[in-house]
DRENTI-135331 format. One record per residue: x, y, z of N, C-alpha, C in turn; residue in three letters. Coordinates in steps of 0.1 Angstrom, whole numbers, plus 5000, padded with zeros to 4 digits. Example, Ala and Ser with C-alpha at 12.3 -4.5 7.8 and 13.67 -1.06 7.14 Angstrom:
513249435078512349555078513249675078ALA/512849785071513749895071512950005079SER/
end
This chain:
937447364923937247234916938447144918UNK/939547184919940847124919940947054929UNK/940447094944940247064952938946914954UNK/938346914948937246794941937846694941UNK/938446714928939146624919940346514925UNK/941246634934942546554942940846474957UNK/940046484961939446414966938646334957UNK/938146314946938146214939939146104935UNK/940246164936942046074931941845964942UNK/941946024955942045954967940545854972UNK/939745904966938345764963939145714954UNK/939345684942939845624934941045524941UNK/941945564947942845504948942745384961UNK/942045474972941845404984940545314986UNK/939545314978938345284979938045184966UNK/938145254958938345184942939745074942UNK/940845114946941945024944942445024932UNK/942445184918942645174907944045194909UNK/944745154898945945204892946545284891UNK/947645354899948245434896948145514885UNK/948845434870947745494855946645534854UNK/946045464861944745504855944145604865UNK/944845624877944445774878945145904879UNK/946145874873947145984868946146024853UNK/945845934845944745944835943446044835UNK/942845984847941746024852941646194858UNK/942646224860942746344869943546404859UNK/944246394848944446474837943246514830UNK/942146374827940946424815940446554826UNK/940246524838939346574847939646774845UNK/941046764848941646864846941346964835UNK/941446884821940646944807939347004808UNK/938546914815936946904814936647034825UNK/937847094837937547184847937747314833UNK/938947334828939047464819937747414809UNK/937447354806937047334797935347414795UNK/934847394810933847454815934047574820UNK/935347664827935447774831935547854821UNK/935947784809935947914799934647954795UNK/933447854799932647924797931247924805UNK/931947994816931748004825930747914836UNK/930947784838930547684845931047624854UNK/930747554863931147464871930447314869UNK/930847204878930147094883928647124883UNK/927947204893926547204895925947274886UNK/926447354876925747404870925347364851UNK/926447254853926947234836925547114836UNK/925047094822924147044820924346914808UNK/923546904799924046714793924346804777UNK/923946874772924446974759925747004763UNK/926047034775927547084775928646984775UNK/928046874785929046754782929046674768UNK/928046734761928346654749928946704737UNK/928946854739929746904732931546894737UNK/931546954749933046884751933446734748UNK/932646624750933046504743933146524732UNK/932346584720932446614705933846674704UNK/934146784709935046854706936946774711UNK/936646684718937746644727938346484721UNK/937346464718937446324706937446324693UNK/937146434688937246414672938346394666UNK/938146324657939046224650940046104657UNK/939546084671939745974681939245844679UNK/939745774684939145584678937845574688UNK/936945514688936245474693936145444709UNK/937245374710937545334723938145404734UNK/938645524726938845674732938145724736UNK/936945764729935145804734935045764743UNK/935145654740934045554752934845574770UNK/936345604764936945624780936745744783UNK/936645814775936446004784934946004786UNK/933845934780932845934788932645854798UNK/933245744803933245674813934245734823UNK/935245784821935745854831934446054838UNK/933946054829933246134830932346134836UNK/931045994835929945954842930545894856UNK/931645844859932145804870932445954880UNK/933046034877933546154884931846184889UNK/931046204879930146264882928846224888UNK/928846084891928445974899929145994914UNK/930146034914930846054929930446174933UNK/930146304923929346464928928346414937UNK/927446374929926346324934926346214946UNK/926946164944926746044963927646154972UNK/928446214967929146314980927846464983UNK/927246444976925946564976926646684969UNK/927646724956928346814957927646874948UNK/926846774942925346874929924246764933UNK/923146794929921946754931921246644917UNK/922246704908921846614898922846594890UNK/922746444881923946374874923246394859UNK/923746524850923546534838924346414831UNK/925646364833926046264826925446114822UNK/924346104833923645984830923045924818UNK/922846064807922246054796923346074782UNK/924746014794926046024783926245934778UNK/926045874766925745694762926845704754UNK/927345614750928645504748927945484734UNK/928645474723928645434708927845314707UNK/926945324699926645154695927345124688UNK/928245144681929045094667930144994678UNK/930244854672931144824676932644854674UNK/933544864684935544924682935744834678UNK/936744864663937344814653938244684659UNK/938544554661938944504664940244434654UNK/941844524656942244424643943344334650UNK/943744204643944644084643945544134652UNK/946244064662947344114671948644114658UNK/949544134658950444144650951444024657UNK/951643934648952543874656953543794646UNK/954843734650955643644640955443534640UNK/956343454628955943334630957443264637UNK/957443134636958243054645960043074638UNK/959543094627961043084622961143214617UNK/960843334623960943474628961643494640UNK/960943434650961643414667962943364665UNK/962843244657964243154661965643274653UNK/965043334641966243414634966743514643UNK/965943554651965743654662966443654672UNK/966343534681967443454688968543464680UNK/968943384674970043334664970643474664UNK/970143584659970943684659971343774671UNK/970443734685970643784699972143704702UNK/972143544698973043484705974443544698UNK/974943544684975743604677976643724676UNK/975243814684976043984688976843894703UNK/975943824710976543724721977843734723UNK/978243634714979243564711980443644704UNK/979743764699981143834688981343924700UNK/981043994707980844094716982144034729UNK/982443894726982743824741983843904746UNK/984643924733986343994740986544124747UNK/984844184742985144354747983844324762UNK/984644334774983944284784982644424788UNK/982844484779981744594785980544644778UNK/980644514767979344494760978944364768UNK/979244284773979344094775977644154784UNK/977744214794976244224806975144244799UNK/974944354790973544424781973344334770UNK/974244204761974544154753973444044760UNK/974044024767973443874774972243944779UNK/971944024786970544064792969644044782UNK/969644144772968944114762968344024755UNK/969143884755969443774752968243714758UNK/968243684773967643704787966343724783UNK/966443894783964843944785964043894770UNK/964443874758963643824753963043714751UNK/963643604753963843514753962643424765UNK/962643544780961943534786960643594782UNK/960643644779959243764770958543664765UNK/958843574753958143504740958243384753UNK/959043314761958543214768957343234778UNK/957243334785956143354797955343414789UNK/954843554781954243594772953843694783UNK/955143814788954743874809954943994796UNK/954344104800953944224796955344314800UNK/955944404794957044514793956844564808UNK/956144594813955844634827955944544834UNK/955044444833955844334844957144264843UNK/957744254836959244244833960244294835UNK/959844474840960544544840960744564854UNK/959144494861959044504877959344404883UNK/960544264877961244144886961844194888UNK/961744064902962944124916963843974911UNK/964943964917965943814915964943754921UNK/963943784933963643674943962043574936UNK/961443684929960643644917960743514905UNK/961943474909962443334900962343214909UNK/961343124910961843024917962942904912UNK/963742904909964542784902964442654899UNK/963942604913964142434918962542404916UNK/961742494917960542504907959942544893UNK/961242604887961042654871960042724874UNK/959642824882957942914881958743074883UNK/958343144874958843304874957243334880UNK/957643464894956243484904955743634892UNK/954543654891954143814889953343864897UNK/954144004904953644034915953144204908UNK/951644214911951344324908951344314894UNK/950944254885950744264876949344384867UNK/948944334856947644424852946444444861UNK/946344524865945244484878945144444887UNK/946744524896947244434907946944284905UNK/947044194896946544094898948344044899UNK/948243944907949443824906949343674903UNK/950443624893950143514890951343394885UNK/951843304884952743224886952843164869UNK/953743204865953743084849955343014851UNK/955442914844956142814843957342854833UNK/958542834841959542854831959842714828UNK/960942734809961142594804962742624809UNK/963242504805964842534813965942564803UNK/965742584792966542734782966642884786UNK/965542894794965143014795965843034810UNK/966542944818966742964832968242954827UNK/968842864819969942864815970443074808UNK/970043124801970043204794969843334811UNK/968843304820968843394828970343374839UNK/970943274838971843234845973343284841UNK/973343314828974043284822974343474820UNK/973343534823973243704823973443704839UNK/973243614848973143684864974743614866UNK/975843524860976943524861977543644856UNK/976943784849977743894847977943974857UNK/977143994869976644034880977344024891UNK/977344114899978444104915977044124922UNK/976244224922975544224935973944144930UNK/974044024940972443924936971643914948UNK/971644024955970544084964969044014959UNK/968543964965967043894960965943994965UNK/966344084964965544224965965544324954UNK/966644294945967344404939966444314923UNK/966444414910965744414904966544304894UNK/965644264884965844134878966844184865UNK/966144284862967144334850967544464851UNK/969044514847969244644855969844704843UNK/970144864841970644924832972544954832UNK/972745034821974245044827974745064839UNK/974145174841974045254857973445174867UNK/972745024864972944934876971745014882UNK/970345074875969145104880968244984876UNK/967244974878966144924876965644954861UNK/965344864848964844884838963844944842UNK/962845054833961945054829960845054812UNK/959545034814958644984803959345054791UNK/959945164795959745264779961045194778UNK/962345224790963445074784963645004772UNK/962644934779962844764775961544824754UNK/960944864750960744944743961544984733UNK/962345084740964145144733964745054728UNK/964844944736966144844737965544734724UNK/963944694721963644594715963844724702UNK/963544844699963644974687964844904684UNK/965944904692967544934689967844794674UNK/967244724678967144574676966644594659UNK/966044654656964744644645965544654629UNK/966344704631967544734616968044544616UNK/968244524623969044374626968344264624UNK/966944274626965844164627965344124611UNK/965244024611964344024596962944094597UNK/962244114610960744194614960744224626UNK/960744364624960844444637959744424642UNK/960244424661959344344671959644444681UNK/958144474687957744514697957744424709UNK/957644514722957444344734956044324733UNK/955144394730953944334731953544234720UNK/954244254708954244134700954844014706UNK/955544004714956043864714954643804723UNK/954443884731953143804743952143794736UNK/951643834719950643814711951243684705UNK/952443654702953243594691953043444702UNK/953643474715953543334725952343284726UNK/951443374732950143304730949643254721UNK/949743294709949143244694950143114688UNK/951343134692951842944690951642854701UNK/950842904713950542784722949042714713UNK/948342824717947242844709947342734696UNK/947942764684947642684674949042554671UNK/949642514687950042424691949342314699UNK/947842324704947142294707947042324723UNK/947342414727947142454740945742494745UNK/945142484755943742464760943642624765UNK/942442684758942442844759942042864773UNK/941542814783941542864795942742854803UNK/943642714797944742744807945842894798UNK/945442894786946343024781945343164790UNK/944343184793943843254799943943304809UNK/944543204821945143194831946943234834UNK/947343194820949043204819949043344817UNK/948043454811948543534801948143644819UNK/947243644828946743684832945443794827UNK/944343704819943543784814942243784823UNK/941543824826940243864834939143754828UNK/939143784816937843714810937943624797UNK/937543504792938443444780937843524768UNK/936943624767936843664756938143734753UNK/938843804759939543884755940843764746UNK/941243614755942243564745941843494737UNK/939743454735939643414718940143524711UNK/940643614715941443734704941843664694UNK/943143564700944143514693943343354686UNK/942343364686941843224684941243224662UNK/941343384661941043414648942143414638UNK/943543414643944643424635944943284634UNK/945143244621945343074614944942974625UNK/943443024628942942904637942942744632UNK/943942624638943342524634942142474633UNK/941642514640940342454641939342464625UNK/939442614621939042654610939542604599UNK/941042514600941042484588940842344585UNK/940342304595940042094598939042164595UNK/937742254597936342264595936442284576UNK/937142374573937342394558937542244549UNK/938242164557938542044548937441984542UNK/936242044549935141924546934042034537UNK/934942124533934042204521933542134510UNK/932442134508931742034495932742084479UNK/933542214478934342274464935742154467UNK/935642134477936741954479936941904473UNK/935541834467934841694465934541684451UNK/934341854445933241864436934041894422UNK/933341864415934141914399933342024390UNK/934042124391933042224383932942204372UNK/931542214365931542144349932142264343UNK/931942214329931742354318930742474318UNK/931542584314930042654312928842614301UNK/927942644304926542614299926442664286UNK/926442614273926242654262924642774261UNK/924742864265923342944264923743054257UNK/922743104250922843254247922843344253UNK/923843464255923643574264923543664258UNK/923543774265923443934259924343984256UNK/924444054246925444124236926444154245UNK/925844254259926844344267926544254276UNK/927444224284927644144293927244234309UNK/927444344305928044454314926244504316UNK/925744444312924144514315923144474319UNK/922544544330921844514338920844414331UNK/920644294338919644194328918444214337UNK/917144214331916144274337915144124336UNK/915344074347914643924352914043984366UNK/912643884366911543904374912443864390UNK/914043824387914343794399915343954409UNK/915344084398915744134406914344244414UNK/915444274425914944284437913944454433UNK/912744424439911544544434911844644446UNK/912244764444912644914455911344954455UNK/910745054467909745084465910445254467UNK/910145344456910945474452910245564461UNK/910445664472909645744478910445904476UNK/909345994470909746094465910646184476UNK/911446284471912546384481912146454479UNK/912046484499911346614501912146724498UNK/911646884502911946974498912746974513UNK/913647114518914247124531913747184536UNK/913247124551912047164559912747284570UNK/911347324571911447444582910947454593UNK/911147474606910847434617911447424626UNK/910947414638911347394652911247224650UNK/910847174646911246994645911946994637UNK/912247064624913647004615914847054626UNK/914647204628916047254640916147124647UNK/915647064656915546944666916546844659UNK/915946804648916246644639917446734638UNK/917946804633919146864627920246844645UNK/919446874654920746864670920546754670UNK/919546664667919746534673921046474659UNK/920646484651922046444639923146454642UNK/923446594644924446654647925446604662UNK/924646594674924846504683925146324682UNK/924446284673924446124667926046124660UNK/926446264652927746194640928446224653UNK/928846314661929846364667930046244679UNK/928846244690929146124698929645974689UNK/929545964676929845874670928745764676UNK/927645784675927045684679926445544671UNK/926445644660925745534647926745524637UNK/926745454629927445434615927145524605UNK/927745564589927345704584926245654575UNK/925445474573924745464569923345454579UNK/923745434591922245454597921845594598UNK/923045684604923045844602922045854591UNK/922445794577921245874561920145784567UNK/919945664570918545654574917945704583UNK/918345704594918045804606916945954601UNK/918145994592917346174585916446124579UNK/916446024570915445994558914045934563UNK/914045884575912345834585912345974589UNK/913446064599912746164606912446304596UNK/912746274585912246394576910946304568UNK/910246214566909446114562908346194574UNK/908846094587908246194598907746274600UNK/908346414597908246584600906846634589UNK/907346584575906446594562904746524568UNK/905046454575903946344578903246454590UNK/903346494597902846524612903146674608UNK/902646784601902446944603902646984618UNK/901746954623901347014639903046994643UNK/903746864645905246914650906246984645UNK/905947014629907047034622907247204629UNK/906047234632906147424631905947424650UNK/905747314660906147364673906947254678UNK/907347154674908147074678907846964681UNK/909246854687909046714692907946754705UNK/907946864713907046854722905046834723UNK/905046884709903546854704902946704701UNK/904346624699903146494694903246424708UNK/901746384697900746264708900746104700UNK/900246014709900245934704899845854691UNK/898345974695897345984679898045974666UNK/898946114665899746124651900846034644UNK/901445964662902545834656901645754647UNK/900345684650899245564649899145664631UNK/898845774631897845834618899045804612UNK/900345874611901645824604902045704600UNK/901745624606901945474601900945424595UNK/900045484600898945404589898845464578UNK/899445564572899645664560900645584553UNK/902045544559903045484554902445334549UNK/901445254560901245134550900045144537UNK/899745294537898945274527899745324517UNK/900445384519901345444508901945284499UNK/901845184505902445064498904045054510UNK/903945084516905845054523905444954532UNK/906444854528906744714533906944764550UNK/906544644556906344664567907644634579UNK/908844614573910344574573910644744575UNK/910144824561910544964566909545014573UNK/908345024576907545104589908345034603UNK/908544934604909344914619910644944617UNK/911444994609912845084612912345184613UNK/911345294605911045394608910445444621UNK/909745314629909645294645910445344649UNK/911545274648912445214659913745354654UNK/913345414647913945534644913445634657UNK/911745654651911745764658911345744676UNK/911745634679911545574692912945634697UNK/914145634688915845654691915345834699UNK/914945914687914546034684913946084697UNK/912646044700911646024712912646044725UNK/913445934731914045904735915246034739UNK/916046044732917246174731916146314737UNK/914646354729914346444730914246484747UNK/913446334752913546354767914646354776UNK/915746284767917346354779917446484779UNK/917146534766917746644766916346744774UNK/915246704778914146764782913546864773UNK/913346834762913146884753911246874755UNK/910946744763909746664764909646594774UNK/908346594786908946554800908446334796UNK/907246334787907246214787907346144771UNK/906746024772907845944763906145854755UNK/905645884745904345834739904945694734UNK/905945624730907045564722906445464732UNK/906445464743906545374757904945294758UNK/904145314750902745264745902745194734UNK/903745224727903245144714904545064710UNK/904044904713904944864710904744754701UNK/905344734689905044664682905244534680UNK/903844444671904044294679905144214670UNK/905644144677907444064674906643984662UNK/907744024652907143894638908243844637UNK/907843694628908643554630909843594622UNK/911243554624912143584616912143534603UNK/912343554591912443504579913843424575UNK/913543314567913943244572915043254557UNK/916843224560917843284550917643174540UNK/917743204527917943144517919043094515UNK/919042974507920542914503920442834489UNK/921742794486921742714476921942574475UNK/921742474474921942394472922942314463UNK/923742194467925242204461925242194450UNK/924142124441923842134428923742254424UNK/922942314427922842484422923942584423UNK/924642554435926342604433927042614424UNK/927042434418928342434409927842444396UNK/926542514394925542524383925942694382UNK/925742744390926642874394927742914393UNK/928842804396930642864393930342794379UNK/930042714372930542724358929642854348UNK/929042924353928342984346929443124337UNK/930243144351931143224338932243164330UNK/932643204318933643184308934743194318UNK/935443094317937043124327937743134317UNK/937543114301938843144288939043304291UNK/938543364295938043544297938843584308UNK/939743714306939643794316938443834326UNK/937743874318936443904325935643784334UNK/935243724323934843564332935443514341UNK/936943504342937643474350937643534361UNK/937843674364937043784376936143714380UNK/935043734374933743664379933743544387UNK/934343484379934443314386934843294399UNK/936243424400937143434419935743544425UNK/934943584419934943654424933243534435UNK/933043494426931843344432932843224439UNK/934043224436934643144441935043194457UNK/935643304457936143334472934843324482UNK/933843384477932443404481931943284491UNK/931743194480931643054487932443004492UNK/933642954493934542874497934842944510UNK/934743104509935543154524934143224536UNK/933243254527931843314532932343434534UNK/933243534526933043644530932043764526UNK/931543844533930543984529931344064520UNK/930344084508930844134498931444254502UNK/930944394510931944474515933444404517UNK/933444284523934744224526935744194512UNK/934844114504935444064493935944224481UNK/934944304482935744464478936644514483UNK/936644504494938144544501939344474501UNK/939644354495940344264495941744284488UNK/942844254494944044314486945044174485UNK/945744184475946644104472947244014483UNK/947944114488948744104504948144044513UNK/946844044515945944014521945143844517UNK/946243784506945843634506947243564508UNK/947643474514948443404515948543254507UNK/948743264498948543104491949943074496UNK/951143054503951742944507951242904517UNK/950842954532949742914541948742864538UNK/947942944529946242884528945242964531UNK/945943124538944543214544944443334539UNK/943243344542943043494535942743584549UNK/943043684548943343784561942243914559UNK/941243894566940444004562940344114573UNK/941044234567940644354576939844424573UNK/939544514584938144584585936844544578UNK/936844424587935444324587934544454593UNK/933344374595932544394604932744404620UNK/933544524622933644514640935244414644UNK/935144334631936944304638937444234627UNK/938544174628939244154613939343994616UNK/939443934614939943784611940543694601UNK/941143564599941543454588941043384589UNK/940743314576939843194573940643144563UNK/940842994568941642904556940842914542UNK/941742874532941442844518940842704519UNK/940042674510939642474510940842484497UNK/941442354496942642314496942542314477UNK/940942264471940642214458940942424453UNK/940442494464940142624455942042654459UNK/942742654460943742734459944642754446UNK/944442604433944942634427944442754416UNK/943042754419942242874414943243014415UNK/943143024427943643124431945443224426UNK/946143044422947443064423947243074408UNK/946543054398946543094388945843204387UNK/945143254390944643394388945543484391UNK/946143474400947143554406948543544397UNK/948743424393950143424384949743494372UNK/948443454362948343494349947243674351UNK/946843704360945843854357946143924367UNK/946743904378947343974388948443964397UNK/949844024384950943984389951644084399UNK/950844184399951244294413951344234425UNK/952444254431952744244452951744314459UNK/950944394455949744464461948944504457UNK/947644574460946544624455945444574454UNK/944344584450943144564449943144384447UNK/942344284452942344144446941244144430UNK/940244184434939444194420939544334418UNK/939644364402939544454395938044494387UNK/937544554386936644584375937044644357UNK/936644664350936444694336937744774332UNK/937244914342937845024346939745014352UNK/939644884356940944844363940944934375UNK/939944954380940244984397939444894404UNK/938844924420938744834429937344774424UNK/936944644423935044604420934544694430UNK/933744744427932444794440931844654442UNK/930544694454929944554460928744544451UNK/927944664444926944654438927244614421UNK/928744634418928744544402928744394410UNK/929344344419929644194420927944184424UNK/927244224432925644124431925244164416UNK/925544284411924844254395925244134386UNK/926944054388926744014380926143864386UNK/926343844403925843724408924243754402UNK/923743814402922443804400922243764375UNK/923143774376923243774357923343664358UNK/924743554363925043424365923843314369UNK/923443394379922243314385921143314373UNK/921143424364919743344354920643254346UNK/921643304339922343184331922343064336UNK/922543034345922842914357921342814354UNK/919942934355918442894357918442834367UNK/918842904377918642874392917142974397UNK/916042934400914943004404914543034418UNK/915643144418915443184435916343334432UNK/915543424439916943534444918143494447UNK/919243554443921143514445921243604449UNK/922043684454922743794462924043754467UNK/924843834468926743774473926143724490UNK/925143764497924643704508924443584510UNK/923743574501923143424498924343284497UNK/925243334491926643284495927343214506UNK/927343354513927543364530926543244533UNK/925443264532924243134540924843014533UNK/925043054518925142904516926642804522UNK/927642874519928642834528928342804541UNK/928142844551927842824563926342714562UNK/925642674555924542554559925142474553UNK/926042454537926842364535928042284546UNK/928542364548929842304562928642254576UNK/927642334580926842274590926242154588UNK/925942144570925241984567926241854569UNK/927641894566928641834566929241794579UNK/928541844590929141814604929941884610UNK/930542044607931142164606929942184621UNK/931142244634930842264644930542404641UNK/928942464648928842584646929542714655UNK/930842644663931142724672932542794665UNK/933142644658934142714650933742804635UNK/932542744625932042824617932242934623UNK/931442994636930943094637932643214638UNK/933343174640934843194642935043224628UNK/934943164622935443194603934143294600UNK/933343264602932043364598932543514604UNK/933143544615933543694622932143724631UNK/931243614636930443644643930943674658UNK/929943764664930243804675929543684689UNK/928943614682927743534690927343424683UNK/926943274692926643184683924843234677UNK/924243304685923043314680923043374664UNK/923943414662923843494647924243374637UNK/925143284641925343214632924243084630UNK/923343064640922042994646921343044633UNK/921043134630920443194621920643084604UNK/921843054603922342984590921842874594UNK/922042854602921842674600920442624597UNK/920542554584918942504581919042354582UNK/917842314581917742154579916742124570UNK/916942064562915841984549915141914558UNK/913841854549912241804558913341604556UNK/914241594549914641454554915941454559UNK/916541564560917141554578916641514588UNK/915241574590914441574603913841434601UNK/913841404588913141254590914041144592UNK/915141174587916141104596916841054604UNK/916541194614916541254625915641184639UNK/914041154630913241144640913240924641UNK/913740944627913640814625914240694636UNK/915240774643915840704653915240664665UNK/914040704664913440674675912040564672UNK/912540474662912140354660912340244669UNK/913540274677914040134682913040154695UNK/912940264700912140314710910840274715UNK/910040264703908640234700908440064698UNK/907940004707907639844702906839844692UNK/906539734682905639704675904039674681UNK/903239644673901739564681902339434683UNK/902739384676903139224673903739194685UNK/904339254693905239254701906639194694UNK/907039184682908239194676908339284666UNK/909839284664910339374656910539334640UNK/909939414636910239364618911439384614UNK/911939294598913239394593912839474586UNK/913839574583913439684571913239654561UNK/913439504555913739484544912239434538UNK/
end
């Protein structure tokens, strides 16, 4: 097998054109995956898709996501090359699939401007104290140099570490990158502080060979990445905020960025492949998002008083209005027995470990395929390989008679469609009945919102004299003003609002973290809440009763309590929020490309979804095509 693998390295290298790394990488996993199979007793031709997915289970756990995803892509790749070189007959890894969950995506870490300058300031200082003892003056000033150059070009620890002197053009201000991430090469622009400062380190210097390396060690070697690493560590007691080099290339991009610099030419400077990867930086104190916030209607608006109404004794109790939401209760089964529960039980067990699903689809996932099993006898006692098509059709038609909305018979589909599916990688079952029935596409429903009247009919509904009420009120206030998802707004921590900036910093969104400005009218909200009920530097932002974190299910209980006080006649949910924020800023002329940016969407189509129009928008709308249309008269009337 060893023998394979070093002829895999060499496809890789000479054919593919990969990276050095990345096949020093590749031929390490490879290496694992050989013992990994000899211990029990396999090879290449003989190992099958249960075996590779237990070694992926076993080799990733407690690994990030994006770790997975590379030992199975290094994996389907090797084993895509058995196969075209004829060295097995068949590619069990084809049925090795990649997480649906989207990798956590958080904020690059970066400083701000008057971070960098203290930073400097204190580079130049060790400078300048250092002058008399001449055998600090070279490393003093290099350093000086290499950072300085780092936060100006925003060139990666490795490529910095791989200039040559001849790599500087001077009389052009352009530093060359040769061989950069992906062999790629590319030319950025130096400013002339930064050639001064490189000048100023190459006067320490006797030999200026324009072959010889750009920055060199005591010993007069060539830096390298882990280096320049050490060297920025050494630094970190001295700094007001310890800086890595890859923060400054996050830190430079993100002040061109919200200096007003044009994201394809930062795309081009940074050397990135594709511009999704530097809207990265387009979520951290995007301007754009906070010109779009200015035009929040909580701007403009004046929240009245609360509404002199009678309420209920306990505030804290569930108020039982025809507006909350009707569950349809389906009894729990007993724990089944079978050659189909064994099955559901490997397919589960395969789903947590590949990490494929989230730990809430995982409970629904079990809760259709044991719905399923109870439903269909004939598979529960010989398996997924007995059903036919007949029993899917009798099954569903049992579930709509049972009363279940028809929202849950097509996740229950599309459940056991997942199910269907896995049984035939694993050959459990040669064909696929799933592949017949497909169900017909119904019209999306369309999101509810509020209207700006009913809003501010809504924030005065709690007592703000109250601790309690006062909660309540941030807790409708952030809601709206920032659109965040109530999982978001529970997770919210102190630290995590900035009222001298304006943003609130939300981690562990949905799939990635982002900031979204404050609207300017809600901050002093904020700065009093925060001075008079939560004077802690950290911790939870809302509290509950209990004084720990709110859960998401007290905040819709009490949006949904507010909302009858309010006598607003529609379902409210902390969602409804979300829509209404986003159709508010879209009625207002709020571009949906930057909304969709504050929203944490991954796609304009999702935020496509919010945008509504009233029937005299459109009449508005159509109205313009009056001038269009002549009269009979052959003249034009006034409106008047």
């Amino acid at each position: 097998m060893e023998s394979i693998i070093q002829e895999y390295r060499e496809y890789q290298s000479v054919i593919k054109g990969y990276t050095p790394k990345v096949i020093l990488g590749t031929g390490r996993e490879l290496k694992k995956l050989t013992k990994h199979l000899e211990e029990r007793s396999l090879n290449f031709q003989s190992v099958k898709l249960v075996d590779l997915e237990n070694y992926c289970i076993e080799r990733t756990e407690g690994k990030s996501l994006g770790y997975r995803n590379l030992i199975v892509s290094q994996i389907r790749s090797f084993f895509t090359y058995l196969k075209q070189q004829e060295y097995c007959f068949d590619n069990p890894s084809i049925h090795l699939s990649y997480t649906n969950l989207d990798t956590h995506q958080a904020l690059p870490e970066v400083a701000s401007l008057e971070e960098i300058q203290n930073c400097l300031k204190e580079l130049r200082r060790q400078v300048n104290s250092f002058l008399g003892r001449r055998q600090f003056d070279p490393i003093r000033k290099r350093n000086l140099a290499l950072f300085a150059l780092m936060y100006a070009t925003g060139i990666r620890a490795g490529e910095a570490a791989n200039l040559l002197l001849s790599d500087i053009l001077w009389e052009e201000q352009v530093l060359c990158i040769r061989a950069g991430k992906g062999r790629k090469d590319r030319r950025v622009p130096l400013v002339g502080e930064v050639l001064e400062l490189l000048q100023t380190y190459l006067a320490t210097r006797k030999d200026l060979d324009m072959a010889s390396p750009l920055f060199l060690t005591w010993r007069k070697e060539a830096m390298t990445n882990n280096l320049i690493g050490v060297t920025f560590k050494s630094y970190s007691e001295m700094w007001i905020k310890p800086l890595r080099p890859h923060q400054l290339r996050h830190t430079c991009a993100t002040h061109l960025f919200q200096q007003g610099g044009n994201i394809v030419h930062i795309k081009d400077w940074l050397g990135h492949k594709k511009v999704t990867t530097t809207l990265h930086y387009a979520r951290i104190q995007n301007p754009e998002i906070a010109a779009a916030l200015e035009s929040h209607p909580i701007n403009e608006a004046t929240i009245p008083q609360r509404p002199k109404l009678k309420l209920v004794k306990s505030s804290r109790k569930k108020p039982m209005t025809s507006l909350r939401r009707k569950y349809t209760m389906t009894p729990q089964a007993a724990p089944l027995v079978g050659k189909l529960a064994n099955q559901i039980e490997e397919f589960i067990r395969t789903a947590i470990g590949m990490k494929k699903y989230s730990k809430g689809t995982i409970k629904e996932f079990r809760f259709s395929l044991t719905r399923f099993s109870v439903g269909c006898p004939n598979c529960l006692e010989n398996g997924i390989e007995a059903l036919r098509g007949p029993d899917i059709i009798r099954w569903l038609s049992s579930r709509r008679q049972a009363g279940i909305s028809q929202c849950t018979i097509d996740k229950n589909l599309s459940h056991l469609r997942s199910f269907i599916s896995y049984a035939v990688e694993r050959g459990w079952r040669s064909d696929n009945p799933m592949e017949a029935l497909k169900m017909v596409p119904k019209q999306p429903k369309e999101q509810a919102y509020l209207t700006e009247d009913e809003m501010m009919r809504l924030l005065s509904a709690p007592d703000r004299t109250e601790l309690e009420g006062f909660t309540d009120y941030m807790a409708l206030l952030v809601l709206y003003s920032t659109g965040l998802r109530v999982g978001e707004l529970s997770n919210l921590n102190i630290e995590d609002v900035d009222i001298k900036e304006g943003w609130v910093h939300i981690r562990e969104g949905k799939g990635r973290d982002r900031q979204i400005a404050i609207p300017k009218a809600a901050l002093n909200d904020f700065k009093q809440y925060l001075g008079l009920y939560r004077k802690e530097k950290s911790g939870p932002f809302l509290l509950n009763l209990k004084g720990t974190r709110i859960k998401p299910w007290t905040v819709t209980r009490r949006i949904r309590h507010y909302a009858e006080v309010a006598n607003i006649q529609k379902p409210v949910s902390p969602h409804t929020l979300r829509h209404t924020f986003t159709a508010h800023l879209i009625k207002r002329g709020g571009r949906i490309e930057v909304i969709a940016k504050a929203l944490g969407h991954k796609t304009l189509a999702e935020t496509s979804a919010y945008a509504h129009a009233d029937f005299e928008d459109l009449r508005k709308a159509v109205s313009l095509l009056r001038k269009n249309i002549p009269p009979l008269s052959g003249e034009k009337k006034d409106d008047e």
